[in-house]
VMD Tcl script that builds the backbone (N, CA, C; Angstrom):
set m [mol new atoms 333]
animate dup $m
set s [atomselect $m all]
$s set {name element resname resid chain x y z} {
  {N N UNK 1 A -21.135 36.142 6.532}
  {CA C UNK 1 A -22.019 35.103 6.090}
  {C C UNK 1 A -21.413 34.289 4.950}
  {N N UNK 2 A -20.431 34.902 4.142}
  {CA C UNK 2 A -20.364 34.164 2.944}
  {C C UNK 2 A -18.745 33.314 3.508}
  {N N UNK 3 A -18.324 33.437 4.557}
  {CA C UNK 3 A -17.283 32.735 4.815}
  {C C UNK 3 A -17.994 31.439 5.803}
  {N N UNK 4 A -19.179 31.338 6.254}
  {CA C UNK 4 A -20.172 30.268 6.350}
  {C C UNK 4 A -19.939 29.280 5.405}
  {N N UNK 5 A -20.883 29.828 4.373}
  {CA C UNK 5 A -20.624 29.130 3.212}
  {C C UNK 5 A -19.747 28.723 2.339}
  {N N UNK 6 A -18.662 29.151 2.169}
  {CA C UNK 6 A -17.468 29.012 1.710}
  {C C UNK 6 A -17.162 27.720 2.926}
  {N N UNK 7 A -16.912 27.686 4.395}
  {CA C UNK 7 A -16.747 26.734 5.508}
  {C C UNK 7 A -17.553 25.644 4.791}
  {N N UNK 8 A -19.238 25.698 4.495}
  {CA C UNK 8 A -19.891 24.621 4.421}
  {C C UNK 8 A -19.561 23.821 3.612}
  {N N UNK 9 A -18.930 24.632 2.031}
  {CA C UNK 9 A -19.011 23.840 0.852}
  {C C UNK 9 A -17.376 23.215 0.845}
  {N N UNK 10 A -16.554 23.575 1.974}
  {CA C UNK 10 A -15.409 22.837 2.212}
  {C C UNK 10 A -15.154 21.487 3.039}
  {N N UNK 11 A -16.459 21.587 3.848}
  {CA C UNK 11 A -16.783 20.091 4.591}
  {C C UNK 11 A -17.453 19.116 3.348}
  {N N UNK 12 A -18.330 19.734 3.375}
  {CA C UNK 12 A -19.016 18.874 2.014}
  {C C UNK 12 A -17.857 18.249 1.114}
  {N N UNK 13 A -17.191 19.057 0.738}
  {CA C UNK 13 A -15.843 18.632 -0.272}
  {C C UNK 13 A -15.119 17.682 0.603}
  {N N UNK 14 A -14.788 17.785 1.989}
  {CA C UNK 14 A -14.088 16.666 2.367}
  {C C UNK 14 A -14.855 16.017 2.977}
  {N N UNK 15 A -16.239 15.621 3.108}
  {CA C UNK 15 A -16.792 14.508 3.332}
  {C C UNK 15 A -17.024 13.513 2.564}
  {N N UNK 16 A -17.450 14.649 1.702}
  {CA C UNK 16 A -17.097 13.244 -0.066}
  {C C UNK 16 A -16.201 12.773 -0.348}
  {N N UNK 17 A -14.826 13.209 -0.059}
  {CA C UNK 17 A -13.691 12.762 -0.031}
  {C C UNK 17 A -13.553 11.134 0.728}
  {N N UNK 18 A -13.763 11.967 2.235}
  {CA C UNK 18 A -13.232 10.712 2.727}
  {C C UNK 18 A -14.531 9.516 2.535}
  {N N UNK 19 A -15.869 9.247 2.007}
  {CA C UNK 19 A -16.424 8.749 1.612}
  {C C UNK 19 A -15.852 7.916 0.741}
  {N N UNK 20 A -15.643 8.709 -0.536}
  {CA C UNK 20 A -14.962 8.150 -1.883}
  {C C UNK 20 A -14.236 7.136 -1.213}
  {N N UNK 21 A -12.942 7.481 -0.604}
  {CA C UNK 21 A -11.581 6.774 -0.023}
  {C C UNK 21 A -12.412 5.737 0.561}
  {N N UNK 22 A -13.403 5.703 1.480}
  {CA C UNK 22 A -13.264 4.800 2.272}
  {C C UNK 22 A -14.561 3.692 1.326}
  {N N UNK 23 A -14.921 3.996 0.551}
  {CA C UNK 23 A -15.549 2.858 -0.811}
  {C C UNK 23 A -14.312 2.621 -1.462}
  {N N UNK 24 A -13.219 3.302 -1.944}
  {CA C UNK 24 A -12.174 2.452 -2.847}
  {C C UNK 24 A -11.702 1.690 -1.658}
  {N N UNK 25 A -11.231 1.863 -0.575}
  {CA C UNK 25 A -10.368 1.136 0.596}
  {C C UNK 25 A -11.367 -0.393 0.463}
  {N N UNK 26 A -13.080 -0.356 0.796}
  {CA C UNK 26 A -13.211 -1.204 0.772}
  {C C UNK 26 A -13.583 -2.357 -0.145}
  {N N UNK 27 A -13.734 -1.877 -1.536}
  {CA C UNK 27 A -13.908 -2.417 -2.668}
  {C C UNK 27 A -12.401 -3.047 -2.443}
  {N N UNK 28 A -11.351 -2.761 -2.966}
  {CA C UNK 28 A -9.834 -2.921 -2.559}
  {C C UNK 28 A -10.155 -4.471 -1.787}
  {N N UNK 29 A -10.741 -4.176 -0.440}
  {CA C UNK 29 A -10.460 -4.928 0.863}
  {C C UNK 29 A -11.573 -6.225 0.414}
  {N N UNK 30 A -12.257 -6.125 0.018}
  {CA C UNK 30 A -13.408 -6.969 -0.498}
  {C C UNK 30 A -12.646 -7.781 -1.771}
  {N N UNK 31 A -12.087 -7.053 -2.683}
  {CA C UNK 31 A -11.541 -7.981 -3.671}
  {C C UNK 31 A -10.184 -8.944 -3.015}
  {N N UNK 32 A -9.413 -8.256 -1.764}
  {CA C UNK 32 A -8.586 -9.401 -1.516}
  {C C UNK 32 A -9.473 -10.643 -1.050}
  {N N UNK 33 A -10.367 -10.390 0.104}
  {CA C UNK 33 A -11.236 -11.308 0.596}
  {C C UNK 33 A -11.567 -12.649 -0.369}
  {N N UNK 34 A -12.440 -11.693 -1.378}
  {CA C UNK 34 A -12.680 -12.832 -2.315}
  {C C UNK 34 A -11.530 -13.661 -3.094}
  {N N UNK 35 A -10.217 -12.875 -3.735}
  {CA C UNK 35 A -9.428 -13.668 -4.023}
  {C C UNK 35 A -8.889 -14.831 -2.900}
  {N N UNK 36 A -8.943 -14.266 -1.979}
  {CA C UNK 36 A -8.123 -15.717 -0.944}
  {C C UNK 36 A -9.047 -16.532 -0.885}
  {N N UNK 37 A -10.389 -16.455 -0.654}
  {CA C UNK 37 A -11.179 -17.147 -0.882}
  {C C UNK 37 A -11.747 -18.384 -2.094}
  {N N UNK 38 A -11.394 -17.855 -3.011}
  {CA C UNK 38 A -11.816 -18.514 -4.046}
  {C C UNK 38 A -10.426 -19.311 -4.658}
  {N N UNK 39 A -9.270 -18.830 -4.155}
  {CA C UNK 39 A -7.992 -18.924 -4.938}
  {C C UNK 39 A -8.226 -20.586 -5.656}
  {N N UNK 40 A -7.297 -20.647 -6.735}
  {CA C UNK 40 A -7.631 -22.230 -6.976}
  {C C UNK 40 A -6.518 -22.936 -6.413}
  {N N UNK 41 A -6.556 -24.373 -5.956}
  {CA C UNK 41 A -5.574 -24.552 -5.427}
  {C C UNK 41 A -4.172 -25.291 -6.331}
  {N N UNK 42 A -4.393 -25.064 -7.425}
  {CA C UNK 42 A -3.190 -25.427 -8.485}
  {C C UNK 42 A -2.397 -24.448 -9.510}
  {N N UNK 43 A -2.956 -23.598 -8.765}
  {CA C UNK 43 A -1.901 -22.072 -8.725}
  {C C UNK 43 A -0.845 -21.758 -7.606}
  {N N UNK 44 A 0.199 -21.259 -8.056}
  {CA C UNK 44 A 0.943 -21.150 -6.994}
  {C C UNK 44 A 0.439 -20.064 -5.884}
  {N N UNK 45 A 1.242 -20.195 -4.536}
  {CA C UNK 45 A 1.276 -19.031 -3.383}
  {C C UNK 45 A 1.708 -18.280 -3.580}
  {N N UNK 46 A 2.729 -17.955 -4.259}
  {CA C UNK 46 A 3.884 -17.096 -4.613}
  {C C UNK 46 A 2.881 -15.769 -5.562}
  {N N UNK 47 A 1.999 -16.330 -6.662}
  {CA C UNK 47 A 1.370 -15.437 -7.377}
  {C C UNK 47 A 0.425 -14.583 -6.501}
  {N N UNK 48 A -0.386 -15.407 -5.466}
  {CA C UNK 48 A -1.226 -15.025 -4.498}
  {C C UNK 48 A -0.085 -13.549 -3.526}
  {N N UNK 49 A 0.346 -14.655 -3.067}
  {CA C UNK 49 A 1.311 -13.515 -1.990}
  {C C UNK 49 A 2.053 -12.092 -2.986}
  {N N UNK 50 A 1.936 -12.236 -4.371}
  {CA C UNK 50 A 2.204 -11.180 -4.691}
  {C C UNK 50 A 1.046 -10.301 -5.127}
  {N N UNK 51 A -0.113 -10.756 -5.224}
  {CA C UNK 51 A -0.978 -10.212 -5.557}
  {C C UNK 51 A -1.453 -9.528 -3.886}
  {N N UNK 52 A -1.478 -10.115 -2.922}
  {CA C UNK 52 A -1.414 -9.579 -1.793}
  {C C UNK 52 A -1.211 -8.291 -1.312}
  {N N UNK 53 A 0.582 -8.232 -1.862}
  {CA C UNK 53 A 1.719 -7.408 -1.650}
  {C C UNK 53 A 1.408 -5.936 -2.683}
  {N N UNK 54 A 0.681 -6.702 -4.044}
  {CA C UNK 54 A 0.554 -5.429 -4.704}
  {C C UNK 54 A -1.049 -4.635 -4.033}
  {N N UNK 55 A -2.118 -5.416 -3.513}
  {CA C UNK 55 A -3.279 -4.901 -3.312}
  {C C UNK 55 A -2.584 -3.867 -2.016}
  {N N UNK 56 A -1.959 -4.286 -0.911}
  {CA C UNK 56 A -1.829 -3.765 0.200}
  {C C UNK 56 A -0.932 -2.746 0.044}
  {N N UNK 57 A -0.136 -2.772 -0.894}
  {CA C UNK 57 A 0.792 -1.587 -1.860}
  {C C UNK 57 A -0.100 -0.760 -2.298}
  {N N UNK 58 A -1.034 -0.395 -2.941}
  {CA C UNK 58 A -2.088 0.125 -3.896}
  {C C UNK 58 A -2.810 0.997 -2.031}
  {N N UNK 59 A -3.451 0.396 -1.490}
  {CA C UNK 59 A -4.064 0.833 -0.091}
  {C C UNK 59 A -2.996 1.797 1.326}
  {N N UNK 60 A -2.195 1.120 0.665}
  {CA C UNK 60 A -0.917 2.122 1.763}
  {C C UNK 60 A -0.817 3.501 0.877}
  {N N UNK 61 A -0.689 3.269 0.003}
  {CA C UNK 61 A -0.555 4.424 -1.163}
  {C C UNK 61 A -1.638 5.505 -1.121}
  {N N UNK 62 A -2.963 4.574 -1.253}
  {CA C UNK 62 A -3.803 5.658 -0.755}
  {C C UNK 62 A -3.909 6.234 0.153}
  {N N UNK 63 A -3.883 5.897 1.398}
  {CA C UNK 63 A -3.869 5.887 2.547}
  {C C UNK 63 A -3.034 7.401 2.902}
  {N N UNK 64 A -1.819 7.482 2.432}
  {CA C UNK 64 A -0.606 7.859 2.700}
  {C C UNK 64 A -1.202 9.706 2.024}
  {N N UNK 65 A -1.487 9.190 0.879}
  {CA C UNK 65 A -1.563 10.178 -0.374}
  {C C UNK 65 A -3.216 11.540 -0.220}
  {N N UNK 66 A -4.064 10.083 0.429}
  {CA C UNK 66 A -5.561 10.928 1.030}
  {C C UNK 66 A -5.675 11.394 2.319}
  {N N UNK 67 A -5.471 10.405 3.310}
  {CA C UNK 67 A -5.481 10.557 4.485}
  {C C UNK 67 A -4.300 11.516 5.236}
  {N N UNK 68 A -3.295 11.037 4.798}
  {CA C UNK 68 A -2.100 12.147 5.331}
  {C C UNK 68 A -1.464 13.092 4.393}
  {N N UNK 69 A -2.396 13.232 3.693}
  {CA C UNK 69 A -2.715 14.628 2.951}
  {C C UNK 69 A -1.551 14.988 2.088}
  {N N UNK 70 A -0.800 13.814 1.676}
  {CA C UNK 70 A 0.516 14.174 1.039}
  {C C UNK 70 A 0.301 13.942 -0.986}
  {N N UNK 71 A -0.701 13.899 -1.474}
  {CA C UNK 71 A -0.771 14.157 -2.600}
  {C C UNK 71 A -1.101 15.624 -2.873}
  {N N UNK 72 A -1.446 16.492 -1.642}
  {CA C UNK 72 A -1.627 17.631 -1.710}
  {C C UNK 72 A -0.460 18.741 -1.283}
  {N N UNK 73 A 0.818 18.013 -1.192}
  {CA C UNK 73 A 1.946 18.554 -0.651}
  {C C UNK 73 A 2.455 18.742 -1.959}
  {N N UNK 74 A 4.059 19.619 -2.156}
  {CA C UNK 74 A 4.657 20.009 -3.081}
  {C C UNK 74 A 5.522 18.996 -3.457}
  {N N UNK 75 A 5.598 18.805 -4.624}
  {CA C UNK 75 A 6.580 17.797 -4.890}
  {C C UNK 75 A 8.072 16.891 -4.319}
  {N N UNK 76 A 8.306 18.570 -4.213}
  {CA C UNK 76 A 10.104 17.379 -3.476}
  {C C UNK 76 A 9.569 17.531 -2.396}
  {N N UNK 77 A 8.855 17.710 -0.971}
  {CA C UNK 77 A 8.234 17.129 -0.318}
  {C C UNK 77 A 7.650 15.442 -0.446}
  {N N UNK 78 A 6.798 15.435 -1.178}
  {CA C UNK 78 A 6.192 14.038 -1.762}
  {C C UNK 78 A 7.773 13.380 -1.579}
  {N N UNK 79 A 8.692 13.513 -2.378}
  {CA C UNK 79 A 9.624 12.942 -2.869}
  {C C UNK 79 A 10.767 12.782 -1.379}
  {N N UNK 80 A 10.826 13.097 -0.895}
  {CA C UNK 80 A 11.836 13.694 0.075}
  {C C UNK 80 A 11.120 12.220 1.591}
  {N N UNK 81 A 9.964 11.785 1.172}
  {CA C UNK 81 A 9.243 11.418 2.021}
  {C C UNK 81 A 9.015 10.202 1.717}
  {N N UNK 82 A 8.448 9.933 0.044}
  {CA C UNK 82 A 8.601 8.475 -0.638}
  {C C UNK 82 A 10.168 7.758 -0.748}
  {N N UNK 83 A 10.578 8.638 -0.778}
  {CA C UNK 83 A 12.078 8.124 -1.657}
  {C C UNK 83 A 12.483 7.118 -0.235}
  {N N UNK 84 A 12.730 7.601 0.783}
  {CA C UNK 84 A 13.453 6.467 1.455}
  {C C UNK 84 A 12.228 5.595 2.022}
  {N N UNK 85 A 11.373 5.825 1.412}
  {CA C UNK 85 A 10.247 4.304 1.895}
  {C C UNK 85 A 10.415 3.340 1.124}
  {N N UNK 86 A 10.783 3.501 -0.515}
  {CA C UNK 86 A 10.968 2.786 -1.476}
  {C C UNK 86 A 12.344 2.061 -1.372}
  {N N UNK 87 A 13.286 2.877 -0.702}
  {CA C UNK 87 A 14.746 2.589 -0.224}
  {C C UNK 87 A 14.241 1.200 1.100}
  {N N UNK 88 A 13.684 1.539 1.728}
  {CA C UNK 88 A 13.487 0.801 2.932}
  {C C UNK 88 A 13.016 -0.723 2.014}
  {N N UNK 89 A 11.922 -0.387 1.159}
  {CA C UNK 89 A 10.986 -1.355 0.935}
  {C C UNK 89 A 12.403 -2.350 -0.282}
  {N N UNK 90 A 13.157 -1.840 -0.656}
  {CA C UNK 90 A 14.249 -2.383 -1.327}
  {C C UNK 90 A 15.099 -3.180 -0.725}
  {N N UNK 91 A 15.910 -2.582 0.307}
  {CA C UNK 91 A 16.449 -2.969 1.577}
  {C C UNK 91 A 15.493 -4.080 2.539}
  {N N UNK 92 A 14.940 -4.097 2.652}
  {CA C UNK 92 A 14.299 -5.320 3.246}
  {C C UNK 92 A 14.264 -6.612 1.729}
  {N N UNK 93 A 13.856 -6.372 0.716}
  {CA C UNK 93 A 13.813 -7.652 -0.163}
  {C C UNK 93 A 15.056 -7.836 -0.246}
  {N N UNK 94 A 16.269 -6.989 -0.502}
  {CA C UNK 94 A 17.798 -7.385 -0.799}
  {C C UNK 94 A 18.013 -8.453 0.797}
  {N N UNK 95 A 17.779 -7.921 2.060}
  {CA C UNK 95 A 18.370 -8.883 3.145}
  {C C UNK 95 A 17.748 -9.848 3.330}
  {N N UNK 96 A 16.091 -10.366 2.666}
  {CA C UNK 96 A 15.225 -11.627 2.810}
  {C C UNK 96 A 16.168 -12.241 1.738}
  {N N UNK 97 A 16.225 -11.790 0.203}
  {CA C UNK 97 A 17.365 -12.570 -0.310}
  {C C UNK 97 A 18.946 -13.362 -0.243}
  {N N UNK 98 A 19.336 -12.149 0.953}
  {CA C UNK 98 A 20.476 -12.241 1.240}
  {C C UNK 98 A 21.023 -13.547 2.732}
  {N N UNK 99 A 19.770 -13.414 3.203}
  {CA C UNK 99 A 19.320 -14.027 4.207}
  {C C UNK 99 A 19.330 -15.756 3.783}
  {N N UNK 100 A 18.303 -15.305 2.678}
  {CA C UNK 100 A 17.833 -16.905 1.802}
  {C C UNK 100 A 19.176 -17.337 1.348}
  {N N UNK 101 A 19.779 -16.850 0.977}
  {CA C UNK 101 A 21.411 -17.287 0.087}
  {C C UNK 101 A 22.184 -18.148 1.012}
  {N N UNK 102 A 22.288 -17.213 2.229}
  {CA C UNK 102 A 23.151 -17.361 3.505}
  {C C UNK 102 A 22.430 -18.995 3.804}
  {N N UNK 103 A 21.159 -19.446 4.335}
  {CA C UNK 103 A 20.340 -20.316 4.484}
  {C C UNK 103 A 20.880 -21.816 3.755}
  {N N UNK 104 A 20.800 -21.536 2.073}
  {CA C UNK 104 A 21.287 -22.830 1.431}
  {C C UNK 104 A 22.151 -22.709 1.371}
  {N N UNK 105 A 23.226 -21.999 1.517}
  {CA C UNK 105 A 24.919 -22.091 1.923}
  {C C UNK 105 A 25.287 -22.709 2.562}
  {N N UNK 106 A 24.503 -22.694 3.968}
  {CA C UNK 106 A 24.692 -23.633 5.070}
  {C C UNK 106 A 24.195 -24.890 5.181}
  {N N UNK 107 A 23.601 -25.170 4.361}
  {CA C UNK 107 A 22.426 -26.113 4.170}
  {C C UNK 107 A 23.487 -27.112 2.989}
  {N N UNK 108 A 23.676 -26.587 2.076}
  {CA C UNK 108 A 24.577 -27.419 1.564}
  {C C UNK 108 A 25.799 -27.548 2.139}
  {N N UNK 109 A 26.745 -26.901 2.633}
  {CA C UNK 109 A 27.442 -27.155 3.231}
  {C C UNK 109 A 28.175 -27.897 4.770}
  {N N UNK 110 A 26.624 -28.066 4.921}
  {CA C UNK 110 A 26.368 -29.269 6.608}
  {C C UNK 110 A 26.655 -28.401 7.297}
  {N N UNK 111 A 26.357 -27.089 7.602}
  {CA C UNK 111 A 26.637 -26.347 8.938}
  {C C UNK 111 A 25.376 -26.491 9.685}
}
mol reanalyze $m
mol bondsrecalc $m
mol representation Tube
mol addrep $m
């Protein structure tokens, strides 16, 4: 009987859980809404699109950390798992830059 209860008060614990998560996800999802919405238009895109990049950064994170249960994993795990996402997420801005360079190279140069 008492492993019942012990069962019950472990759903309960992760129902509130994924509750919680899924009110921050949409508070989160609600504040981009309204920012694109309201944005002013004598601000740049660039601030927007990074504010974007950091909200949807912040939600992958959770996502990653609640849902696939990896804030509850052991460290160099965590690490072993972030590390080349951050590598990836590096590697893609170095070749959009590298890309962009290549672009007005040619561009000034009449190719």
């Amino acid at each position: 009987m008492a492993s019942g209860h012990h069962d019950n008060e472990a759903y309960e614990k992760q129902k509130k859980a994924v509750w919680v998560a899924t009110a921050i996800m949409g508070v989160v999802t609600i504040a981009e809404v309204a920012i694109a919405l309201n944005w002013p238009e004598g601000w740049g895109r660039g601030v927007l699109n990074l504010l974007f990049i950091l909200m949807s950064a912040v939600k992958a994170i959770f996502i990653v950390g609640e849902f696939m249960h990896l804030r509850y994993e052991m460290r160099a795990m965590m690490i072993s798992i972030l590390a080349p996402c951050l590598f990836l997420i590096w590697f893609l801005i170095a070749f959009m830059m590298e890309g962009e360079s290549w672009a007005q190279l040619r561009h000034f140069w009449g190719a």
